[in-house]
Rosetta silent file (secondary structure, phi, psi, omega in degrees, C-alpha in Angstrom):
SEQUENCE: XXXXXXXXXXXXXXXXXXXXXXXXXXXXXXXXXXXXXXXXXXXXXXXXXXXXXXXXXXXXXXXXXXXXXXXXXXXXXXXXXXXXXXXXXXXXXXXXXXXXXXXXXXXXXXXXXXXXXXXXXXXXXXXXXXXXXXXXXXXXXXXXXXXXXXXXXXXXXXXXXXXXXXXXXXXXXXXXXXXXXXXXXXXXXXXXXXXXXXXXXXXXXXXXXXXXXXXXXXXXXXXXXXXXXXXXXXXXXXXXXXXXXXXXXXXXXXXXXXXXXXXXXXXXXXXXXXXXXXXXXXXXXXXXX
SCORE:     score description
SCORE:     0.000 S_00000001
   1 L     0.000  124.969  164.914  -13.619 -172.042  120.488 S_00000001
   2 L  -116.673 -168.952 -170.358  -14.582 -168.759  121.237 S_00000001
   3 L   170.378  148.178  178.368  -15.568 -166.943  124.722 S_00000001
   4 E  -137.413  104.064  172.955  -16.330 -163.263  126.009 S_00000001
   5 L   -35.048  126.922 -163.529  -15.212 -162.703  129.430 S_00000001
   6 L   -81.815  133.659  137.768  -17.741 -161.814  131.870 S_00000001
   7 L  -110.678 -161.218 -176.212  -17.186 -158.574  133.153 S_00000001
   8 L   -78.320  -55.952 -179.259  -18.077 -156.475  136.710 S_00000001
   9 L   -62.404   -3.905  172.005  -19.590 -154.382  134.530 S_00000001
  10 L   -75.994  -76.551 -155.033  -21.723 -157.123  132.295 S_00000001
  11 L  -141.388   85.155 -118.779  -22.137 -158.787  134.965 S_00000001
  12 L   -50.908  -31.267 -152.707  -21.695 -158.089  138.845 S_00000001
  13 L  -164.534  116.861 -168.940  -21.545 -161.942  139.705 S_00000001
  14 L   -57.211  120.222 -163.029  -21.904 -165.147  137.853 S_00000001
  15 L  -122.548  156.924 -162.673  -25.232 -166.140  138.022 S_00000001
  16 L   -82.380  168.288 -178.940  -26.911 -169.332  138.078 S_00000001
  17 L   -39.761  -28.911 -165.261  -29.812 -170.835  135.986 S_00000001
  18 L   -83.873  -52.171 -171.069  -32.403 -170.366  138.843 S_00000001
  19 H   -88.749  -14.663  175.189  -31.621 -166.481  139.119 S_00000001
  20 H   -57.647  -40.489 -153.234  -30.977 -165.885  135.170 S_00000001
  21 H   -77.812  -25.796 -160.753  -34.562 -166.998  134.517 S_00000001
  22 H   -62.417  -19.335 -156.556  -36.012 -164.726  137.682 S_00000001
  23 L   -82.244  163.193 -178.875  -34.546 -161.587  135.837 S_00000001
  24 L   -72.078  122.219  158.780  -36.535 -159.441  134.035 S_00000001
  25 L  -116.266  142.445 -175.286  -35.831 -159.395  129.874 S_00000001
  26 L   -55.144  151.288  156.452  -35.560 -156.181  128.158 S_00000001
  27 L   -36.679  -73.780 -167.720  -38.180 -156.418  124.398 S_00000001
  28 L   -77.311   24.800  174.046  -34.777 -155.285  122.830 S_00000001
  29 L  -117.059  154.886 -173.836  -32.510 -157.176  123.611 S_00000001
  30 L  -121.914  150.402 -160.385  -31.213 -159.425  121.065 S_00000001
  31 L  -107.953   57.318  -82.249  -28.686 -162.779  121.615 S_00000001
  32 L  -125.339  133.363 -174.883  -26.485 -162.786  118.403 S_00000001
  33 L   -61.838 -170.338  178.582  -25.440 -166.277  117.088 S_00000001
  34 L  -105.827 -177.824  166.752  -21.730 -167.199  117.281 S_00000001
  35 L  -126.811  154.187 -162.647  -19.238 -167.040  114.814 S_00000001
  36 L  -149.067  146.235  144.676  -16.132 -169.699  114.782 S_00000001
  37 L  -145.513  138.545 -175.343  -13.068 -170.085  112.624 S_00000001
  38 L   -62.254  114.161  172.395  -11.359 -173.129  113.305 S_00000001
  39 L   -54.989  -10.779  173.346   -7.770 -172.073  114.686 S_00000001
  40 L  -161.530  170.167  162.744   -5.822 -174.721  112.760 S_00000001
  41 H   -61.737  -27.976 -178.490   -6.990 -177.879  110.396 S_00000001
  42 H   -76.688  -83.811 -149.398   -6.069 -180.057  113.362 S_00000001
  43 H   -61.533  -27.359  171.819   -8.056 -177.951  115.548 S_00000001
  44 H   -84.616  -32.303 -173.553  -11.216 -177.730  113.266 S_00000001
  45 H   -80.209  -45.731  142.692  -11.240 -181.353  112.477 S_00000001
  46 H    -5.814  -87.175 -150.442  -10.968 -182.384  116.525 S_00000001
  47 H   -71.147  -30.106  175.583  -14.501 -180.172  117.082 S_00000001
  48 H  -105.390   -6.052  153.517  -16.215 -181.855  114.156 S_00000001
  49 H   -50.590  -87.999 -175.564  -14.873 -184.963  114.354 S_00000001
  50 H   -27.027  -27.793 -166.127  -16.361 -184.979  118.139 S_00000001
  51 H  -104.998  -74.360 -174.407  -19.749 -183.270  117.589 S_00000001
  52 H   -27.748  -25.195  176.427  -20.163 -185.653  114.642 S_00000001
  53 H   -80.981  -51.556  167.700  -19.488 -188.744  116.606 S_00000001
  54 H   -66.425  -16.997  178.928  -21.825 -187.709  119.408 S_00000001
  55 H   -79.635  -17.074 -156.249  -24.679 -186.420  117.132 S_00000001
  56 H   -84.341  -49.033 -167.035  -24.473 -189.581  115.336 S_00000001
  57 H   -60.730  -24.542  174.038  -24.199 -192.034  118.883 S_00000001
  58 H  -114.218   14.556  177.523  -27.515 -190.227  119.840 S_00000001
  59 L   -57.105   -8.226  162.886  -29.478 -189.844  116.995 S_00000001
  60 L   -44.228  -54.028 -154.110  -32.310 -192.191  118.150 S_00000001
  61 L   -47.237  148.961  110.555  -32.601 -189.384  121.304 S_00000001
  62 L   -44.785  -37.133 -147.255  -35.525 -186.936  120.288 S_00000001
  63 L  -122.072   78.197  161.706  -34.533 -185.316  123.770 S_00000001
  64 E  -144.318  145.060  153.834  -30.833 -185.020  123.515 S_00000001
  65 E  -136.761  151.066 -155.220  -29.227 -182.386  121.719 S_00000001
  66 E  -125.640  112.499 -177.092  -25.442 -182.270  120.686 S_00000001
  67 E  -134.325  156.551  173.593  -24.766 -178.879  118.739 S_00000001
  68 L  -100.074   99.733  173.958  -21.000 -177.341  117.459 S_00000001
  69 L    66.518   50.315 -175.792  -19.942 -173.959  118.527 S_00000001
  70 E  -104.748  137.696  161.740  -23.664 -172.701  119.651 S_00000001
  71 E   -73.988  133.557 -159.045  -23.042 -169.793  121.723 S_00000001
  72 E  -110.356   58.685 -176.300  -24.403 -170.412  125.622 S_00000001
  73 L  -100.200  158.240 -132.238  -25.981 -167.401  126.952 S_00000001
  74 L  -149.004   13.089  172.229  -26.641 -167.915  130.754 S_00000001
  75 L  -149.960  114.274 -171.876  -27.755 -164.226  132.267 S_00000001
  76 L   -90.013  131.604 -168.555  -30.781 -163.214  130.851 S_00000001
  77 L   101.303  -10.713 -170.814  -31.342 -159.591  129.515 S_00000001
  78 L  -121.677  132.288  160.585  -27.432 -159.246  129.156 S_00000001
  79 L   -67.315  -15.956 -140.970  -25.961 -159.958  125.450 S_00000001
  80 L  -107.724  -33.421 -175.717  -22.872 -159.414  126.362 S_00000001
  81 L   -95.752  132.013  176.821  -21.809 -162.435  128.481 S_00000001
  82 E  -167.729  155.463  172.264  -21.822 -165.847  127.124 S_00000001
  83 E   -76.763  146.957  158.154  -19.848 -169.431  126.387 S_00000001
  84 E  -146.453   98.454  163.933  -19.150 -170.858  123.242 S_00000001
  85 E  -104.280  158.211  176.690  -18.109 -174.267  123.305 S_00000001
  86 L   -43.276  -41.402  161.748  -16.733 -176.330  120.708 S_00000001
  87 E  -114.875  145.274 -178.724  -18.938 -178.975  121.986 S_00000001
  88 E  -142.117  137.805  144.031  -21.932 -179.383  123.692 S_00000001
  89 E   -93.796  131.415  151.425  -24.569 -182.336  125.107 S_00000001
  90 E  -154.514  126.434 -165.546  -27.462 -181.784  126.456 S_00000001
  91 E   -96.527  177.098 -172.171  -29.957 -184.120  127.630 S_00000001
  92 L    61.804   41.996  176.116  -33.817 -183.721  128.505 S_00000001
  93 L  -159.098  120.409 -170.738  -34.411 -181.007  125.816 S_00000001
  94 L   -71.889  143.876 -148.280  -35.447 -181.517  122.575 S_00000001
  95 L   -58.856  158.447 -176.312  -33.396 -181.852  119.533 S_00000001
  96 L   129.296  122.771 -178.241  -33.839 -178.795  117.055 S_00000001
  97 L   -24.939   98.030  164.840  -32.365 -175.831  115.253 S_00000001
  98 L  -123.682  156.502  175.912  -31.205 -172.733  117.429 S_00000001
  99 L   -97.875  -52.944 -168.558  -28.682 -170.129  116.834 S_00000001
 100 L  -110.994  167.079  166.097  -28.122 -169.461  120.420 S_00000001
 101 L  -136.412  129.020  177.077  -28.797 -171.803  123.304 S_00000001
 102 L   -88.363  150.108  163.405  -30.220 -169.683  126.514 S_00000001
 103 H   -83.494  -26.257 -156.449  -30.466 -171.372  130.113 S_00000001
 104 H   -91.322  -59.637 -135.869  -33.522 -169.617  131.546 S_00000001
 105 H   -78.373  -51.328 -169.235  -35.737 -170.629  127.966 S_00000001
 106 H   -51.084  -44.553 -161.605  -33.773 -174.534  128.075 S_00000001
 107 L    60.265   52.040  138.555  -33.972 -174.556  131.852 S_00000001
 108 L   174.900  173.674 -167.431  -30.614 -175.733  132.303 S_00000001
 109 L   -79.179 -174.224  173.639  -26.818 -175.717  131.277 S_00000001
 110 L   -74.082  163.487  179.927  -25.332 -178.032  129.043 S_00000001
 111 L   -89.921  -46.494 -148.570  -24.621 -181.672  130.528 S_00000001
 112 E  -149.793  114.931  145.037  -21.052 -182.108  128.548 S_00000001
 113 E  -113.546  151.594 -169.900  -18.849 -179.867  127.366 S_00000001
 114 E  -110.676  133.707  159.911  -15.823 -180.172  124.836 S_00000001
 115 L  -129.498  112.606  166.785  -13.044 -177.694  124.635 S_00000001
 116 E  -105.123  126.158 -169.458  -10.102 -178.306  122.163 S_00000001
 117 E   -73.177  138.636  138.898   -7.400 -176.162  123.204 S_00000001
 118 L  -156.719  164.731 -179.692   -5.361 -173.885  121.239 S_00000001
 119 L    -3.310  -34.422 -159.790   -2.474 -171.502  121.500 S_00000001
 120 L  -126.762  -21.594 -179.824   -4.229 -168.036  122.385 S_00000001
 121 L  -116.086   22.867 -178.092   -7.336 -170.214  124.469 S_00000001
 122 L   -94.447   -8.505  165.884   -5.573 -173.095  126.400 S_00000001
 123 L   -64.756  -60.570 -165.099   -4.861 -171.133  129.462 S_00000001
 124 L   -73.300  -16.490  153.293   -8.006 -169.864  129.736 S_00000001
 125 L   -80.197   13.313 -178.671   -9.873 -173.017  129.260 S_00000001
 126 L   -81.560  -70.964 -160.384   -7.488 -174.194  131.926 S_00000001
 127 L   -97.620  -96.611  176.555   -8.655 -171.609  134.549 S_00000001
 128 H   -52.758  -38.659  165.466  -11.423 -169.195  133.900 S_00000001
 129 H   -63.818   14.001 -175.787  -13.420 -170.905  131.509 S_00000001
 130 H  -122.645   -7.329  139.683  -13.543 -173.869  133.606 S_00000001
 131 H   -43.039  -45.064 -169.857  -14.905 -171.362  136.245 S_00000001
 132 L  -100.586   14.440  172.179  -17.536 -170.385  134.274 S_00000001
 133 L  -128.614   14.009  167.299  -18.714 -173.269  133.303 S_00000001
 134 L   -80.368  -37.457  177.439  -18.630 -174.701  136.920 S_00000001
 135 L   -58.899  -53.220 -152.210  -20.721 -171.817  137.790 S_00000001
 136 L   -88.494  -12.647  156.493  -23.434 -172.072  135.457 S_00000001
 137 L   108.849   24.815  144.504  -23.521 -175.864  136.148 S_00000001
 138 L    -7.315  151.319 -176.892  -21.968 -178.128  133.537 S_00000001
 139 L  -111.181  -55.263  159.504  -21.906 -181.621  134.906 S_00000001
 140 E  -111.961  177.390  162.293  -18.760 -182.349  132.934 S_00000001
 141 E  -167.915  135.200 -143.291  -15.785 -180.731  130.883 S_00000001
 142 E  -107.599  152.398  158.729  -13.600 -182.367  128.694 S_00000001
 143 E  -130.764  158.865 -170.264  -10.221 -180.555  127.169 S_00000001
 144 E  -145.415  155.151 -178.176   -8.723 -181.903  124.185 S_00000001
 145 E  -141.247   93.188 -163.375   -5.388 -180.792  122.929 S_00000001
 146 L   -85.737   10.903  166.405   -4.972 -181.881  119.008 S_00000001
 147 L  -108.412   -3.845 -152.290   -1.515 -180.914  118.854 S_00000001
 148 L   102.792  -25.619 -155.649    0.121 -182.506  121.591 S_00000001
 149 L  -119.696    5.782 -168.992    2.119 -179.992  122.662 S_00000001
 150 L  -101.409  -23.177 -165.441   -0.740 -177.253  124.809 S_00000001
 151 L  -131.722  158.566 -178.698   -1.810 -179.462  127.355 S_00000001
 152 L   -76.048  -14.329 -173.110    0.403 -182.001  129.968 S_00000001
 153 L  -137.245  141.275 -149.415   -1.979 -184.698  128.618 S_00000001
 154 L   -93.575  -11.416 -179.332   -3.600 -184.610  125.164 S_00000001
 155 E  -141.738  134.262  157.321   -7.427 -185.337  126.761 S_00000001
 156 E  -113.854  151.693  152.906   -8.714 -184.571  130.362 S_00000001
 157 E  -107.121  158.009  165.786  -11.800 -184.860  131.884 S_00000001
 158 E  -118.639  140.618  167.773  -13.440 -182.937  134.785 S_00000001
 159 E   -86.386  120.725 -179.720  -16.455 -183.650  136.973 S_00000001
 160 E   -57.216  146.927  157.765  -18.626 -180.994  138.585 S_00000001
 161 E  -167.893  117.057 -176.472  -18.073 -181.389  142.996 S_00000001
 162 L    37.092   97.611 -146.185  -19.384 -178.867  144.735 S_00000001
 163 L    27.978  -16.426  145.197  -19.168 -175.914  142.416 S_00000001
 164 E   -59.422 -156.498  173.570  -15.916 -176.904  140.840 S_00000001
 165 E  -153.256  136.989 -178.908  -14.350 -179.448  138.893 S_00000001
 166 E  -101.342  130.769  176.723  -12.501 -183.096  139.985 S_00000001
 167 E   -86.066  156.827  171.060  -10.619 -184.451  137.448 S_00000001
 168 L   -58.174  128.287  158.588  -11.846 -187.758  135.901 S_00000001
 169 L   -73.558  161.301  169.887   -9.339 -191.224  136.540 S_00000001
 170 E   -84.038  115.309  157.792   -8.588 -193.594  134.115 S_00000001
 171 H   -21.751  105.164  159.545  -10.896 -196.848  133.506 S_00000001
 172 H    50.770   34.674  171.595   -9.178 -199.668  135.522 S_00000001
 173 H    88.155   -1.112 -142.876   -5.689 -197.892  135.157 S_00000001
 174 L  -116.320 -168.001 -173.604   -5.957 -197.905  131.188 S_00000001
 175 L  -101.632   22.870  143.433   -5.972 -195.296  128.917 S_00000001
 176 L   -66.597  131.292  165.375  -10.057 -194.733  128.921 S_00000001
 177 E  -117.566  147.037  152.677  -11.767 -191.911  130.747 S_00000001
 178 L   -49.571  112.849  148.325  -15.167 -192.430  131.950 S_00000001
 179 L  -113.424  140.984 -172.953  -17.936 -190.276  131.246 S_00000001
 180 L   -93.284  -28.360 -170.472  -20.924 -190.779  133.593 S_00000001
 181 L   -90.401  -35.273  161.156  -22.874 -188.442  131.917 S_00000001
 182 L  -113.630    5.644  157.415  -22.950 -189.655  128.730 S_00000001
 183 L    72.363   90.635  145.712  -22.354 -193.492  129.608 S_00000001
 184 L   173.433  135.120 -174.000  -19.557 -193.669  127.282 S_00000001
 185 E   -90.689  158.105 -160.783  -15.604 -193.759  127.521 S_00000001
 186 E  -120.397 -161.268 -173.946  -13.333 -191.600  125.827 S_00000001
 187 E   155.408  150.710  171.835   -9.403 -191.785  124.883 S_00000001
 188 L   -80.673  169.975  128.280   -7.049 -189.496  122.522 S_00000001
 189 L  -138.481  152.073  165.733   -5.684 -190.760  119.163 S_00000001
 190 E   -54.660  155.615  166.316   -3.276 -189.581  116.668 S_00000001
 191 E  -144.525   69.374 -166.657   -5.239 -189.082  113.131 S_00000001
 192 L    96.078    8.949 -149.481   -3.506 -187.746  110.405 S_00000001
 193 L   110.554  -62.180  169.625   -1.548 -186.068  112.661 S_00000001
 194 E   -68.977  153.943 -171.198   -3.895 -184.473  114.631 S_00000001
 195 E   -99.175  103.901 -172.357   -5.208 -185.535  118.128 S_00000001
 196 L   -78.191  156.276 -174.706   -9.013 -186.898  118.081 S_00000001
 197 L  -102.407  134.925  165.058  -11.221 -187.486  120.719 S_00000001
 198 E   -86.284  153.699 -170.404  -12.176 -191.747  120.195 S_00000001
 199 E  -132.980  164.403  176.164  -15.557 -192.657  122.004 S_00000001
 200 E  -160.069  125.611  165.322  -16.082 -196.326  123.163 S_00000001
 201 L   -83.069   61.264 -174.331  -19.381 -197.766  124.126 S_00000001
 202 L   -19.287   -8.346  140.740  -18.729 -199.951  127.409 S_00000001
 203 L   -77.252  -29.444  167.615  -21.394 -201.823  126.527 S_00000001
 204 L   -74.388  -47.185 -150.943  -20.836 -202.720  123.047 S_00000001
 205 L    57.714   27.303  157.646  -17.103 -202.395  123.235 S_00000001
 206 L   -90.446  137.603  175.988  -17.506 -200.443  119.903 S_00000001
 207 L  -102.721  104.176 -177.887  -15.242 -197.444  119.014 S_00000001
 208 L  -126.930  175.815 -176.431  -15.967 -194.797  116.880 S_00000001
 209 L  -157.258   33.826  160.773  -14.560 -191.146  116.518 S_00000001
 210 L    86.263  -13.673 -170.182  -16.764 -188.980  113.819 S_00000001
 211 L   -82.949  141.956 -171.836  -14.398 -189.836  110.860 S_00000001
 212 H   -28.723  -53.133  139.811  -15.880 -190.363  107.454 S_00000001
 213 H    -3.075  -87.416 -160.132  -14.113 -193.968  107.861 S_00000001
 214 H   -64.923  -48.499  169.648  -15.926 -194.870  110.774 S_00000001
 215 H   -38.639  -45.820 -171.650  -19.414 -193.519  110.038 S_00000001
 216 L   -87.921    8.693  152.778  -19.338 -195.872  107.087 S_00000001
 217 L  -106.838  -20.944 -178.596  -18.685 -198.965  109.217 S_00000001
 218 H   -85.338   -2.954  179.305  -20.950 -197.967  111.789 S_00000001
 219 H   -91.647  -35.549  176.688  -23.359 -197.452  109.269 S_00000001
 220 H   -41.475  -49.525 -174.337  -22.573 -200.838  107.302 S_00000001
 221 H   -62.619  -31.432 -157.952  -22.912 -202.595  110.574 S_00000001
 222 H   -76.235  -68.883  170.141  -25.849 -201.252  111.749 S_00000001
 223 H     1.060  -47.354 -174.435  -27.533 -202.250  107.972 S_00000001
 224 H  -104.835    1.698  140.874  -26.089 -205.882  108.741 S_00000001
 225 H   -72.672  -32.241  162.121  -27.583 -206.032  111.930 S_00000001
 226 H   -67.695  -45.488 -178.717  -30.805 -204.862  110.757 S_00000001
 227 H   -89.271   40.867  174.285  -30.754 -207.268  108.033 S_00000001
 228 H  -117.095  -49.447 -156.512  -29.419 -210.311  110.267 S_00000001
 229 H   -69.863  -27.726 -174.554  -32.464 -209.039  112.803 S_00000001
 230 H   -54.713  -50.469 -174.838  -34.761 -208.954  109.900 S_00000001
 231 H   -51.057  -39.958 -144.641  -33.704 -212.627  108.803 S_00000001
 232 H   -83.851  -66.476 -174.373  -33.879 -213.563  112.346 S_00000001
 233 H   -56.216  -41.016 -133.691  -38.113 -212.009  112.516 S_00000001
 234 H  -109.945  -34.520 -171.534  -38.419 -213.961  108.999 S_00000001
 235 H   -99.490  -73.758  157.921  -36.913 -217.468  110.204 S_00000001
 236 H     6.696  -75.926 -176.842  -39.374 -216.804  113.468 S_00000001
 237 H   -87.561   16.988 -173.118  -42.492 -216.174  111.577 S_00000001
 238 H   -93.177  -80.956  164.122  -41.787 -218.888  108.981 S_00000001
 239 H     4.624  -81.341 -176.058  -41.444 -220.929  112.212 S_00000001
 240 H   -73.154   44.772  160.307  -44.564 -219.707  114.025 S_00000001
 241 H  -126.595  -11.704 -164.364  -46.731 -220.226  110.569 S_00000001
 242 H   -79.030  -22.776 -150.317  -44.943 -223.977  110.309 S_00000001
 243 H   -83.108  -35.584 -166.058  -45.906 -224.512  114.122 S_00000001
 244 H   -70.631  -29.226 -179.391  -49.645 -222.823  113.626 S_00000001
 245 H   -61.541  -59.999 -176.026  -50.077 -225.001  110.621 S_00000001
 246 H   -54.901  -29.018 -177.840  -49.277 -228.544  112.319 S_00000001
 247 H   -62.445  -52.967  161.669  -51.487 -227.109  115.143 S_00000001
 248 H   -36.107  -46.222 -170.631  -54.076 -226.537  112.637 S_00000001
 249 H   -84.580  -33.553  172.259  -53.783 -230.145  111.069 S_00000001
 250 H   -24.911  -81.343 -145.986  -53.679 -231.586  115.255 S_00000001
 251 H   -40.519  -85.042  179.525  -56.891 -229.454  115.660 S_00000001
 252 H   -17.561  -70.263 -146.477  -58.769 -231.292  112.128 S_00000001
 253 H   -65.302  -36.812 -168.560  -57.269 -234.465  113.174 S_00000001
 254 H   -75.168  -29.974 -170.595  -58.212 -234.160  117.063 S_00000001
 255 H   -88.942  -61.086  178.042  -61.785 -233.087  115.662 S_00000001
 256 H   -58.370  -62.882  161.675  -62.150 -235.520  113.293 S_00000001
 257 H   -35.570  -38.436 -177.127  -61.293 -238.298  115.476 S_00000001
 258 H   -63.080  -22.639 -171.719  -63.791 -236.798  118.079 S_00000001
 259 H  -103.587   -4.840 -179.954  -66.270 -237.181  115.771 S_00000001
 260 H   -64.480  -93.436  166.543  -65.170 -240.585  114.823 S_00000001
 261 H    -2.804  -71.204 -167.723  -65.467 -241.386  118.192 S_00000001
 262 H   -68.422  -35.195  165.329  -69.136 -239.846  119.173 S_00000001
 263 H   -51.244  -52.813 -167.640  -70.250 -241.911  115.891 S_00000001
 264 H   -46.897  -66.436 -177.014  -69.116 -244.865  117.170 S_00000001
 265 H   -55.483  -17.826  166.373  -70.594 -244.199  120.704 S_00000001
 266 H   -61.404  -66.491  172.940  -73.844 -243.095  118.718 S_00000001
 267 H   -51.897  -55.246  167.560  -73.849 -246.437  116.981 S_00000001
 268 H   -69.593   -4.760 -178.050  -73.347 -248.068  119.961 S_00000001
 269 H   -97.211  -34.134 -169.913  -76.299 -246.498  122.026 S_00000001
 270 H   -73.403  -68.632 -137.405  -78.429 -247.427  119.143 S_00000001
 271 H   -83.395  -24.042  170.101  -77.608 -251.089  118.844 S_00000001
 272 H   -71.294  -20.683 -169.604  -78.162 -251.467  122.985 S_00000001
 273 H   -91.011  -22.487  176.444  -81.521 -249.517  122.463 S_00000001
 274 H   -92.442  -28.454  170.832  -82.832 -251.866  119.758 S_00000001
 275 H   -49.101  -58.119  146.046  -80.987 -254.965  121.990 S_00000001
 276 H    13.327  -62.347 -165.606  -83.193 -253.198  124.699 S_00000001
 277 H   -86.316  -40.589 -170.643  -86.582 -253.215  122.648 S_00000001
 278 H   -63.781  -45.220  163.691  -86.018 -256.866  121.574 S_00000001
 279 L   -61.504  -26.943 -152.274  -85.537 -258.099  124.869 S_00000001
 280 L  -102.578  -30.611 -157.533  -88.995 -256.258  126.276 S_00000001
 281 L   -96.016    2.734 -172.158  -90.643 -258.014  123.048 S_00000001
 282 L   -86.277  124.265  168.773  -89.628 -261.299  123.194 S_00000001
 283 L  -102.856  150.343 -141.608  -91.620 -264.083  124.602 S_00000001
 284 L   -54.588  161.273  178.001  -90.905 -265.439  127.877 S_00000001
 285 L   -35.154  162.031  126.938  -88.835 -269.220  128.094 S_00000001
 286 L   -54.646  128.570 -167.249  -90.856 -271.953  128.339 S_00000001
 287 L  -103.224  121.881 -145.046  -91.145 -273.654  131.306 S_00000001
 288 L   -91.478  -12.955 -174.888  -89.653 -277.427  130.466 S_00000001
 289 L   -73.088    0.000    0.000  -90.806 -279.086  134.000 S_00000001
């Protein structure tokens, strides 16, 4: 995680999405991607475990995008102030390569932010960065602590209320936190050592957490749902072709009898129309008195 401190001179007063876009931008000014080195293995494998699990849980989305260590700049015309989080969500914007991500061109902050804490940044994602990203209007912001030992709890969440942040409770008492914003619950686990963020889909009740592992059952599964659903459309139309056929042989049979029928009733109008004629032609009784 990196971050560049807003100063008075950058920037008088943190300003929000609505007045970033109103400002004028200079031709020349240019937004410079970011650059990251992961502060430990535990601490690099945390942020791509996490952005891997969420890029993966929303790849269907066209208009979600989930990027790793994109720099966040959020006062337009100034280069100098900006975010970088480890993680990022953002929904209602479409999915797609950027080196930076601006507010005034996106027209709005990130949804979800991730910050895994280390040694030289966990104060300051404690306090000021959790200012600034309160400011610019983050909905949530998660902390993650992959050693154990930086934070009093290895994962918190925060809520935005009323320009701040509330921390998130625990699901029913348990060790799941609720995110509303991305409809999915979270928890820490050891991995190797290191502390991971685990995701759980309250609808599903499936748990995954970006590892290599995991992908490759969620991918297996998906495969053997698709081919269960396939089987399922296949057993269906076998079904609907057995049902259209006996309808078809009804239909013949209902037709052919109909015509059975109207012969008959044919045959019978004939043999009253020649009784008919026989009767007019006949000559009358004799009278025996």
């Amino acid at each position: 995680m990196s971050f560049t401190p807003t100063t008075e001179a950058d920037a008088p007063a943190l300003t929000s999405p609505a007045a970033a876009t109103a400002a004028p931008e200079p031709d020349d000014v240019e937004y410079p991607e970011g650059q990251w080195v992961a502060q430990s293995f535990w601490h690099g494998d945390a942020v791509r475990q996490a952005a891997t699990a969420l890029d993966h849980h929303f790849r269907q989305r066209q208009d979600t995008l989930v990027a790793m260590e994109v720099r966040v700049y959020y006062v337009r015309g100034n280069d100098k102030v900006w975010l970088q989080p480890d993680v990022q969500v953002v929904f209602g914007v479409k999915r797609g390569n950027r080196s930076s991500y601006k507010i005034w061109e996106e027209d709005k902050a990130p949804d979800f932010v991730l910050e895994v804490a280390s040694p030289s940044t966990a104060e300051n994602d404690a306090e000021h960065k959790a200012r600034e990203y309160a400011s610019i209007g983050v909905r949530e912001y998660w902390r993650l602590d992959p050693t154990g030992s930086l934070m009093s709890s290895p994962l918190e969440g925060y809520v935005a209320c009323a320009g701040s942040f509330d921390e998130v409770e625990p699901v029913a008492r348990g060790q799941w936190l609720r995110s509303e914003v991305l409809g999915l619950e979270l928890r820490s686990a050891r991995q190797a050592g290191a502390t991971v963020v685990v995701f759980r889909d309250p609808e599903t009740g499936e748990e995954f957490d970006g590892s290599l592992a995991v992908l490759e059952r969620r991918r297996r599964a998906a495969e053997d749902r698709a081919s269960a659903e396939a089987e399922r459309r296949r057993a269906a139309e076998d079904r609907a072709s057995a049902e259209a056929k006996r309808a078809s042989a009804e239909a013949k049979r209902a037709s052919a009898e109909a015509k059975r029928a109207g012969a008959a009733e044919e045959r019978v109008r004939a043999l009253e129309k020649q009784l008919r004629s026989r009767a007019a032609h006949s000559p009358p009784p004799e009278d025996e008195s």
